[in-house]
C-alpha positions in Angstrom: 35.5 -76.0 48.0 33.1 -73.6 46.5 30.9 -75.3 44.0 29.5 -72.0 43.5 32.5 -69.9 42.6 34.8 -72.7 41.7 38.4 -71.5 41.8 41.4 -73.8 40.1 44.7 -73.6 41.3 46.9 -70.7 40.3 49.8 -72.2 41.9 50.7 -74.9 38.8 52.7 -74.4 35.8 50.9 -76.1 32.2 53.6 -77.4 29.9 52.5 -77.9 26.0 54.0 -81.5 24.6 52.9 -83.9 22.5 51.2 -87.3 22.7 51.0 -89.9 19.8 50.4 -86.6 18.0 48.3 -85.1 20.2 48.7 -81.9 21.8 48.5 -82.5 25.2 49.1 -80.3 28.5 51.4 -81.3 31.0 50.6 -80.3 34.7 54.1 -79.3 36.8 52.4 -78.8 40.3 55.9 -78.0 42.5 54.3 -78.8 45.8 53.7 -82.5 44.3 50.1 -83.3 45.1 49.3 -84.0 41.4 51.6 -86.6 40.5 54.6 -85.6 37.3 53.5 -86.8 34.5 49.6 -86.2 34.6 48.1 -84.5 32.0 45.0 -82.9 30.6 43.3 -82.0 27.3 44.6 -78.6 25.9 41.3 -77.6 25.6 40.4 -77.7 29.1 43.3 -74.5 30.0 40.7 -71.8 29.4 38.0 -73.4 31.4 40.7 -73.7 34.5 41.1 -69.9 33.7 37.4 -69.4 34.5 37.3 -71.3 37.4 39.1 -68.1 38.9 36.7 -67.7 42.4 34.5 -65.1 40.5 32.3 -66.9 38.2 29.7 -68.6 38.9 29.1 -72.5 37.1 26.0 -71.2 35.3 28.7 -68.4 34.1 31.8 -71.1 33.1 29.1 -72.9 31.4 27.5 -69.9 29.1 31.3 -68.6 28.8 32.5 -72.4 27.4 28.9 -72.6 25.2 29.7 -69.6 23.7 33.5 -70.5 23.0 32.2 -74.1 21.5 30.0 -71.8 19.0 26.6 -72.9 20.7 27.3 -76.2 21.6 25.3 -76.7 24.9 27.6 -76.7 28.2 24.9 -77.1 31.7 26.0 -75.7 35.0 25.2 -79.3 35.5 28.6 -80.4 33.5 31.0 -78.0 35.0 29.9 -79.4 38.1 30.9 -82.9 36.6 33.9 -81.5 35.5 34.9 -79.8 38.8 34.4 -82.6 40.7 36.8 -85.0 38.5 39.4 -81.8 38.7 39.3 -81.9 42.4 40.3 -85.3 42.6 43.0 -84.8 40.4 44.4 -81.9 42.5 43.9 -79.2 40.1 41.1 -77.2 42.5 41.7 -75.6 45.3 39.2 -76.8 48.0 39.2 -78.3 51.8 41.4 -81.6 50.3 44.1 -79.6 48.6 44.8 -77.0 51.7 44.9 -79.5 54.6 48.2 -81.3 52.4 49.2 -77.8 51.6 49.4 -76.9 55.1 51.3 -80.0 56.0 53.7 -79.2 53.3 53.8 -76.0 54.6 54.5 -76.6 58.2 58.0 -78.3 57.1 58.9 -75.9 54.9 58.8 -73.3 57.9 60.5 -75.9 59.8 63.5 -76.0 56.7 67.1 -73.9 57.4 66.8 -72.4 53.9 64.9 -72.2 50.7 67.1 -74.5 48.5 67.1 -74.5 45.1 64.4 -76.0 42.9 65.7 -74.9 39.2 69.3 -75.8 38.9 69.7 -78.6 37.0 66.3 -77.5 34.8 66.4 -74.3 33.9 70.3 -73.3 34.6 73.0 -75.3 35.4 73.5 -76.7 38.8 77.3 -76.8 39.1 79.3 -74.0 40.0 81.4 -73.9 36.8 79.0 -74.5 34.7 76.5 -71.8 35.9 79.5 -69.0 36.1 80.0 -70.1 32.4 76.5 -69.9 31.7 75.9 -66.7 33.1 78.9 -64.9 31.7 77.4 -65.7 28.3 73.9 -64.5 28.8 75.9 -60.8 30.2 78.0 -60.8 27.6 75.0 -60.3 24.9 74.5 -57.3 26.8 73.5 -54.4 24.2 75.7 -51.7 23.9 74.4 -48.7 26.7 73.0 -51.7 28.9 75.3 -50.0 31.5 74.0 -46.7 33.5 76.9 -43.8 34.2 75.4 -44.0 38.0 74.4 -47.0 40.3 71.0 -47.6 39.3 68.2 -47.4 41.9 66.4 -50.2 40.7 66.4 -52.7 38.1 63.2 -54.2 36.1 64.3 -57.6 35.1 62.9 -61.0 33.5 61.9 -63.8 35.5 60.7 -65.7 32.4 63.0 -69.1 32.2 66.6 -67.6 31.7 67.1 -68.9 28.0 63.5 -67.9 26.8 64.1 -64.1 28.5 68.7 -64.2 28.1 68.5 -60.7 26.3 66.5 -59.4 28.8 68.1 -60.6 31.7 71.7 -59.4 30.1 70.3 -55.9 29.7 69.3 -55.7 33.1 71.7 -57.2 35.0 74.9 -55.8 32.8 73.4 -52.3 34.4 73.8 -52.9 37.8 77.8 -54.2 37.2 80.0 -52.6 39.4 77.8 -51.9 41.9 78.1 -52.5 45.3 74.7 -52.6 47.2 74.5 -54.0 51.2 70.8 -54.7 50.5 69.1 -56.1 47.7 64.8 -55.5 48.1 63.9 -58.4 45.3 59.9 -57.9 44.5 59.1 -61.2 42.6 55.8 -62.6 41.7 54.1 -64.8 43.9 52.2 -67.1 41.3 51.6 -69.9 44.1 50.3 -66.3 46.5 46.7 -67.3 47.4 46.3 -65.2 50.7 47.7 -61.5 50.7 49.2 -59.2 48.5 52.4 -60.1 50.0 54.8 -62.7 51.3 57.9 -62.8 53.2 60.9 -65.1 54.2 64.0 -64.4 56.0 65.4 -68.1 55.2 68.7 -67.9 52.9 68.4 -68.9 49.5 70.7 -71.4 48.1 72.2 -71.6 44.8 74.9 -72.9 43.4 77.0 -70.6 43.2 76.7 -70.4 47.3 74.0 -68.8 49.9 72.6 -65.4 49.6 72.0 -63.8 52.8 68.4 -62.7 53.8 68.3 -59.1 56.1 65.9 -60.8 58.8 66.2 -57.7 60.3 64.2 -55.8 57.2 61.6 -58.8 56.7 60.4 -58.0 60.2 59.9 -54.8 60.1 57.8 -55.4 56.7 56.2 -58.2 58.6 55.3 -56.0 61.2 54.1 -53.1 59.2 52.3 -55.6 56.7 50.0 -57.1 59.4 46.7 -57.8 56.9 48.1 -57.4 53.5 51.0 -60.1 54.3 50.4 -63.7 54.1 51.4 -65.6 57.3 53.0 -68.3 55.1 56.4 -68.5 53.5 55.4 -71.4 51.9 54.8 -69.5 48.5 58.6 -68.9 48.4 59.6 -72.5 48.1 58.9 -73.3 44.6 58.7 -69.9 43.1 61.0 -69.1 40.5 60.7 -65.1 40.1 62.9 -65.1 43.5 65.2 -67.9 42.8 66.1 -66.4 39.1 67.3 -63.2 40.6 68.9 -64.7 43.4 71.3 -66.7 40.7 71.9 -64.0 38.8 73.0 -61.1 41.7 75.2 -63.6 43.1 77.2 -64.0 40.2 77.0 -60.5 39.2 77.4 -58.3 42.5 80.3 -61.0 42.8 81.9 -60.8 46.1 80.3 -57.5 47.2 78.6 -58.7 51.0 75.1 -57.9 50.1 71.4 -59.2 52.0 68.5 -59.9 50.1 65.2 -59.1 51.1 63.1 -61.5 49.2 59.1 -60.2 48.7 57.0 -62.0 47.2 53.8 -60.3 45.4 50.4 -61.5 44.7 47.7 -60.8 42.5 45.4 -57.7 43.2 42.4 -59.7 42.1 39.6 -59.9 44.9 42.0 -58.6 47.0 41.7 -54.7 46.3 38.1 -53.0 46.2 38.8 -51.5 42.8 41.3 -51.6 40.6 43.2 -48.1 41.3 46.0 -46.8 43.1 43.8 -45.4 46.1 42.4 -48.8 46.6 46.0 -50.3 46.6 47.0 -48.0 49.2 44.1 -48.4 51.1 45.0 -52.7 51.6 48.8 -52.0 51.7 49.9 -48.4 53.0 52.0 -49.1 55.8 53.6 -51.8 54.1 54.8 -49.5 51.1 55.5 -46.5 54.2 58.2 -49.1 55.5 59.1 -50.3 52.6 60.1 -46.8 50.8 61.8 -46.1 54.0 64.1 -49.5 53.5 64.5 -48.1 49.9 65.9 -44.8 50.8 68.4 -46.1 52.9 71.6 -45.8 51.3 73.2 -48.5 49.7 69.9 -50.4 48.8 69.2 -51.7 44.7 65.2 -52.4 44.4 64.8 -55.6 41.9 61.9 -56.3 40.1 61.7 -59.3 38.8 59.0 -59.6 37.0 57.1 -60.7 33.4 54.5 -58.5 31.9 51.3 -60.0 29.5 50.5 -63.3 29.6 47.7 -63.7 26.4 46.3 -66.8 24.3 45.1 -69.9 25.4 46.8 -70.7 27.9 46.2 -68.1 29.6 42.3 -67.9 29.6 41.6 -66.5 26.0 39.9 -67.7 23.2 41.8 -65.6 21.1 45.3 -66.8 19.8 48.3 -64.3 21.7 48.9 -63.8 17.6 45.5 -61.5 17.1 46.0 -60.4 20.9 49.9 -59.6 20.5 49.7 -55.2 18.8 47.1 -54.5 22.0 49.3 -56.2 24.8 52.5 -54.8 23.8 51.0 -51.5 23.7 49.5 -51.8 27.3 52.8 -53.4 28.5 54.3 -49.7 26.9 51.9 -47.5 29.1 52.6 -49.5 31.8 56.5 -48.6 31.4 55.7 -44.9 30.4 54.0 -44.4 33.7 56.5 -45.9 35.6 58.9 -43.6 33.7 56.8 -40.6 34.7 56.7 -41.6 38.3 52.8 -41.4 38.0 51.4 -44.4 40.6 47.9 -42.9 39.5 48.5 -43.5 35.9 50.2 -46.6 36.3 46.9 -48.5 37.7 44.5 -46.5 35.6 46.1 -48.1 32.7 45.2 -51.4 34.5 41.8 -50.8 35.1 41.3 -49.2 31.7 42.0 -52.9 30.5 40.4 -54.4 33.5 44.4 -56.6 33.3 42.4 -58.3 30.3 46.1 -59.5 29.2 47.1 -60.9 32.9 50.1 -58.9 33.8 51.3 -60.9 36.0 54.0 -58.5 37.6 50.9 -56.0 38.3 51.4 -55.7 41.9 55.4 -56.0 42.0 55.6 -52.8 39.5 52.9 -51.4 41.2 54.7 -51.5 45.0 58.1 -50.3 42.9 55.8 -47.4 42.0 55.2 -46.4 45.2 58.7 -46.9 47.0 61.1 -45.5 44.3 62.1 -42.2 45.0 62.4 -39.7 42.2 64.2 -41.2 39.3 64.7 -41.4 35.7 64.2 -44.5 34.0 65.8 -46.4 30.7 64.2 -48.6 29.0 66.8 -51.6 27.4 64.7 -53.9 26.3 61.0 -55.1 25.7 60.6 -58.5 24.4 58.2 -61.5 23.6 58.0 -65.3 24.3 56.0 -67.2 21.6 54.6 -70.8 22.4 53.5 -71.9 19.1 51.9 -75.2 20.6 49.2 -73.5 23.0 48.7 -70.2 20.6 50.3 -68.4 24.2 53.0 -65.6 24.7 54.4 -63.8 27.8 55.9 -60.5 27.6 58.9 -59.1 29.3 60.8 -56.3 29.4 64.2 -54.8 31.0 65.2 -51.1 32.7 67.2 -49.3 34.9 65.9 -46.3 37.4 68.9 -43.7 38.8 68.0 -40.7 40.8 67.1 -37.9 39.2 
């Protein structure tokens, strides 16, 4: 561990509850090395935010004075603080990747990535999730549906009740299609090496198995050599993957179709700068092979994907409330360049915020970008989660690309 450049783990979800009235945080790690049920002080999410790899203690400490209104924080107390977060699993140092890598090693070992939602965020019988999902499609708005097979989809991958509108909308335009490959671009929030990773296991659901092309992951493998993370461990917890999964098996129906599942990671520290050039530069001949997959016919592109994440939990001193006008409006000129087919314009828009609202999809929309062909794009829906408790939203948004 760096006690220099601390960096907290990005790989753990923070759930608001309360405690003998109280607001307290609880910690969800899914590779269990901090125990369910441990929790920490709500105040203590934006210092974990800080703790990001590029700032320094004598930085967290001067960032967390300021926020206290002048209340002195030493370099000498984050370092305190850092080393009773380490024990408790939250920091990712020498400890937390050796039990990571033996986590990892049977993972690799595993037939398939099973399921890790059912039961938690949908249901986990057959029955009762065809039920489910019906409803959520049904609430489909009127024009959800495209006259052509779409291209590509921009979906949710928000918990499916929180995001139902969005995931209606997207998935209502891709019924009646028939696609023999599926390219799924989630996020990789538990992606700490790479811009990129890949399985070729099946995923299980409930519904039954959806294939993987093995086939298409190694050639992305291959052609990813430096930019893809030699682990699939990232893929066994993640939910952006998972979500999608559920809902293309139950709406392509019985249409044979493969999935390739892609997993994407943050840009930050990875790229030089934040621009398109720079993007290109650490991942070209991964995007090359991939645009080739993509213009092969009978493929669907799915990003599944949520857009700002702003408020405290998410590193800000602000409330999402006072940050909510300015994110929605960067989420839009995110969408208007992908409308425009402008890769340039797309990650200019990013840098011109520096991500100050942690778009979390960045690099996902970012590869779409680059691999879609020339399309047109509709935009059916663009929504917001609001978590009173932590002062936190998350953005999200549905649409539909078909060749121009």
């Amino acid at each position: 561990m760096s006690t220099d450049n601390p960096r907290a783990r990005h790989d753990l979800e923070f759930i608001p509850f309360d405690h003998e009235g109280q607001p307290t945080i609880l910690v969800r790690d899914r590779l269990e090395i901090v125990p369910w049920g441990t929790g920490i002080p709500q105040g203590l999410l934006p210092v974990l935010a800080l703790m990001d790899g590029r700032h320094s203690l004598a930085e967290v400490a001067a960032a967390v004075t300021e926020a206290q209104g002048g209340r002195l924080v030493t370099a000498e107390d984050v370092a305190g603080l850092l080393a009773q977060l380490d024990t408790a699993g939250l920091i990712d140092s020498p400890g937390y990747r050796e039990r990571k890598a033996a986590i990892a090693a049977a993972f690799a070992a595993a037939p398939r990535r099973d399921t890790v939602f059912a039961g938690q965020a949908y249901p986990d019988t057959p029955a009762d999730l065809a039920a489910y999902l019906d409803e959520v499609l049904a609430e489909a708005p009127t024009g959800a549906a495209t006259d052509t097979a779409p291209l590509a989809i921009i979906a949710p991958h928000i918990d499916p009740e929180a995001g139902r509108a969005g995931y209606a909308a997207a998935y209502a335009a891709i019924r009646g299609c028939a696609p023999r490959r599926v390219i799924v671009l989630g996020v990789g929030h538990q992606l700490m090496a790479g811009l990129y990773s890949l399985t070729d296991k099946p995923f299980a659901t409930p519904l039954g198995e959806v294939a993987t092309d093995a086939a298409a992951v190694a050639r992305l493998r291959q052609a990813g050599e430096g930019c893809v993370d030699p682990s699939e461990l990232p893929h066994k917890a993640e939910h952006s993957i998972e979500f999608q999964a559920v809902f293309l098996h139950h709406t392509l129906g019985k249409t044979p179709f493969a999935m390739v599942p892609i997993l994407c990671g943050s840009p930050t520290g990875l790229l030089a700068e934040t621009s398109r050039q720079a993007f290109r530069d650490a991942a070209g001949p991964f995007l090359d092979a991939l645009a080739e997959l993509v213009r092969q016919p009978g493929t669907l592109v799915v990003a599944g994907v949520d857009f700002c994440h702003i408020g405290g939990k998410f590193g800000h001193t602000e409330p999402a409330e006072a940050l909510e006008e300015a994110a929605l409006a960067h989420d839009r000129a995110l969408l208007d360049a992908l409308a425009a087919g402008d890769p340039d314009a797309f990650w200019a828009e990013s840098a011109r915020v520096d991500d100050a609202y942690n778009v979390c999809g960045l690099t996902a929309l970012g590869t779409l970008a680059e691999v879609l062909p020339p399309a047109a794009m509709v935009l059916l829906g663009h929504d917001i989660m609001r978590e009173a408790p932590t002062l936190s939203a998350v953005s999200f948004a549905a649409a539909a690309f078909t060749a121009r």
